[in-house]
C-alpha positions in Angstrom: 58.2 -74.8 16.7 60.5 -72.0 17.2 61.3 -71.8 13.7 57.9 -71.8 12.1 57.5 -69.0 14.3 60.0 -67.4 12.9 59.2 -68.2 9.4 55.8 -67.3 9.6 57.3 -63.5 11.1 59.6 -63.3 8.3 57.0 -64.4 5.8 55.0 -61.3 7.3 57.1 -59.0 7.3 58.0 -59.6 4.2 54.7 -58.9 2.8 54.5 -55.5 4.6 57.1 -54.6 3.3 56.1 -54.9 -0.5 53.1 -53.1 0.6 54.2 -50.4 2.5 56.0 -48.6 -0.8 52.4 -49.2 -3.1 50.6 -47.8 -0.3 52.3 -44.9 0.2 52.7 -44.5 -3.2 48.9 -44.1 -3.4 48.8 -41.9 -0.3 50.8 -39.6 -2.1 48.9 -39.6 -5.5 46.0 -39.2 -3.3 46.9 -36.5 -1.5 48.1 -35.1 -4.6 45.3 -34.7 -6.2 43.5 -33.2 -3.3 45.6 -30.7 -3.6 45.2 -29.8 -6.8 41.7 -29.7 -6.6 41.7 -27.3 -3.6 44.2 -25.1 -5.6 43.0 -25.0 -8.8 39.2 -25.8 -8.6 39.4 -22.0 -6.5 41.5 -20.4 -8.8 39.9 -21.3 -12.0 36.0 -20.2 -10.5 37.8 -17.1 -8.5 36.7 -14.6 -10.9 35.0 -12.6 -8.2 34.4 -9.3 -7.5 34.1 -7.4 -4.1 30.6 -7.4 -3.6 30.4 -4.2 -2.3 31.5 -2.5 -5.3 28.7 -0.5 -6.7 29.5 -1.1 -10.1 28.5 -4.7 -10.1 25.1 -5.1 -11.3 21.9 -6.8 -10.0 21.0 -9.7 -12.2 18.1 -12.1 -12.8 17.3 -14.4 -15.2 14.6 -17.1 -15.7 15.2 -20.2 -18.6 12.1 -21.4 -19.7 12.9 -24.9 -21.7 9.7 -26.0 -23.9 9.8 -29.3 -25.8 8.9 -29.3 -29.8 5.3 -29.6 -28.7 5.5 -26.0 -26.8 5.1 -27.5 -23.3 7.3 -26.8 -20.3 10.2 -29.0 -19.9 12.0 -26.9 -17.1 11.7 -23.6 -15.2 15.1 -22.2 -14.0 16.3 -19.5 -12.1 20.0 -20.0 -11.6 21.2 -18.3 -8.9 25.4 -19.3 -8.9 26.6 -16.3 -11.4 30.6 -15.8 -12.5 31.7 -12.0 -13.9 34.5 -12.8 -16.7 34.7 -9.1 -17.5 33.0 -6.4 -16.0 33.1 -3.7 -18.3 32.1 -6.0 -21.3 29.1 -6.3 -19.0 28.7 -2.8 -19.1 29.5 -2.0 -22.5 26.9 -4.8 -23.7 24.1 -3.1 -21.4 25.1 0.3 -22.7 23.4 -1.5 -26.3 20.5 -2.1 -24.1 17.2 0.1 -23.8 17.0 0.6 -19.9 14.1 2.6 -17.6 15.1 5.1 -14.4 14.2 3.5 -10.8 14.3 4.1 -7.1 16.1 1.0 -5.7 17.2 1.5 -2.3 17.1 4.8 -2.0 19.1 5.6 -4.8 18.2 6.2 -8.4 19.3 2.9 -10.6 18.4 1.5 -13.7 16.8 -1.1 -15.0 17.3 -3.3 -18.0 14.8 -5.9 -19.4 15.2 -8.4 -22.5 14.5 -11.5 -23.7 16.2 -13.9 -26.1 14.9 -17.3 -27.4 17.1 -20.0 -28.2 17.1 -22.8 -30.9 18.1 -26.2 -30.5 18.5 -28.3 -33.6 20.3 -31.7 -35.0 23.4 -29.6 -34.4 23.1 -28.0 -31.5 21.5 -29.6 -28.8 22.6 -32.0 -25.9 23.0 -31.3 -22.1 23.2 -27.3 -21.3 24.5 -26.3 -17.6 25.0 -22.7 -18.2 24.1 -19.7 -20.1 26.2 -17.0 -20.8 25.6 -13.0 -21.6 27.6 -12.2 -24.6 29.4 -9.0 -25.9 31.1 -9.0 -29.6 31.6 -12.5 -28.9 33.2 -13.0 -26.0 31.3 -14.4 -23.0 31.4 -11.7 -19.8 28.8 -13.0 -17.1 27.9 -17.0 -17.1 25.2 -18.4 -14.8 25.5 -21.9 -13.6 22.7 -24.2 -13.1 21.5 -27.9 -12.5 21.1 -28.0 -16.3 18.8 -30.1 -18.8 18.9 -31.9 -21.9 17.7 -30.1 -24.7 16.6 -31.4 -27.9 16.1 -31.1 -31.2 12.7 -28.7 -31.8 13.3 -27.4 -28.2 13.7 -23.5 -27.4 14.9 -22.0 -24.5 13.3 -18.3 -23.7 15.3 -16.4 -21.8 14.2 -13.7 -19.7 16.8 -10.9 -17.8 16.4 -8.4 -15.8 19.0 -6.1 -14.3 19.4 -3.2 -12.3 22.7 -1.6 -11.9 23.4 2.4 -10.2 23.3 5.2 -12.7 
């Protein structure tokens, strides 16, 4: 009896020890990967601005998504926006006709366009963000819940911003 006991011990121990090292081995890649994604995922979205800064400007934009048939798909107002480069921002709405307002007390302006959008055989498919554009490069992005556009859809696109004077 004595020795089955002990066999049956050994046998166990055996086995946890051949676990042990693939466990940890997954705690490890585990926590690895964690990590990254607290490091990295902040970095790479950090693109922020001090909010107070008075430079930054107020911006809204609606995304109206109709089908081929000119019906509402989706209404958006995305709300989460990241500034890639400030004074392309700038220099884009220096292109833009803009009116004088009272916002706060203080004398800003105000900026309001619209864009449509095209989606054809190809270019259409899932669309999460949309971007404000200056000689190419992309200098504000909103993020949103997205939609699937397709082909025969249009997009129209309506901003409004206010920024100090």
């Amino acid at each position: 009896m004595h020795t089955k006991l002990e066999h049956t011990l050994k046998s166990n121990n055996l086995k946890t020890k051949n676990v042990l090292p693939k466990l940890t081995k997954y705690v490890i890649i585990f926590s690895f990967i964690i990590f990254l994604n607290l490091f990295f995922i902040n970095e790479v979205f950090a693109l922020s601005h001090n909010t107070e800064d008075p430079s930054l400007p107020l911006v809204s934009l609606q995304l109206q998504l109709r089908n081929s048939e000119g019906q509402l798909v989706a209404y958006i107002e995305p709300t989460v926006m990241y500034i890639t480069n400030l004074k392309g921002i700038h220099d884009f709405l220096d292109t833009k006709d803009s009116s004088s307002i009272v916002y706060n007390g203080k004398l800003h302006e105000l900026i309001e366009y619209e864009q449509t959008g095209y989606f054809t055989e190809k270019f259409h498919g899932q669309m999460a963000s949309f971007n404000m554009y200056n000689k190419g490069e992309s200098v504000l992005s909103y993020r949103h819940d997205g939609y699937i556009a397709q082909p025969g859809d249009t997009v129209d696109v309506s901003w409004k911003i206010i920024r100090t004077i």
